[in-house]
N, C-alpha and C positions, 0 to 999 in steps of 0.2 A: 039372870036367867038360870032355875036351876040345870044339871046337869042331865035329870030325867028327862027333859024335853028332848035327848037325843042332838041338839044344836047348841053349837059354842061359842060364844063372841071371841074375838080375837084376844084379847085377855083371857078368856078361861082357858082358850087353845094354847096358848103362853102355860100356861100355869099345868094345865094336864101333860102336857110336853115337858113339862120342865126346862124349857129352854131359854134364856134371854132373849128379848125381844127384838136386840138388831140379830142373832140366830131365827128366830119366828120368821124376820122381813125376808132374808137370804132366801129363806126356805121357799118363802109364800114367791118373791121375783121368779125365782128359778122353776116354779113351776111341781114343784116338791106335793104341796099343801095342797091339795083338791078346795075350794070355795064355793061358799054359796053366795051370789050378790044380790041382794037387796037394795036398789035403786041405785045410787052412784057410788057413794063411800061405804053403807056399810056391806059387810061380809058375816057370814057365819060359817062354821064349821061340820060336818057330822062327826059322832061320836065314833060312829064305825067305820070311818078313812082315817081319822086318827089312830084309832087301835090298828089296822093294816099297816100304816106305817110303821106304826113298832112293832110287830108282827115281822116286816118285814126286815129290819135294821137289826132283830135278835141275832146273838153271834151263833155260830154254828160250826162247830169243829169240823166237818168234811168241807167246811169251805173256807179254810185254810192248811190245806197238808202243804207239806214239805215240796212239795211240786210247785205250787200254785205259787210261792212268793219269789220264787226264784227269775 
């Protein structure tokens, strides 16, 4: 499926994440990974919960001062 369709099989979700796959299942159990289901087994992804995710996980210097770790 290309990637212009906006929907990503669980391998290209793997692959656009860069993450290993037992990292992808963690994600997807825990409720991390927003899904689309399509009938019982398969899943897809959107492009744009993907990008929020790392969006969201960027580092950000005011959210680690010298306060916060302590």
């Amino acid at each position: 499926m290309p990637i212009d369709s906006g929907l990503l099989t669980s391998k290209e979700a793997m692959a656009y994440l860069r993450v290993s796959p037992s990292k992808f299942w963690r994600m997807k159990k825990a409720g991390i990974l927003p899904a689309i289901r399509f009938g019982e087994k398969s899943h897809r992804y959107r492009l744009s919960d993907l990008d929020a995710l790392i969006a969201e996980s960027e580092y950000r210097p005011e959210n680690y001062t010298r306060e916060a770790t302590r």
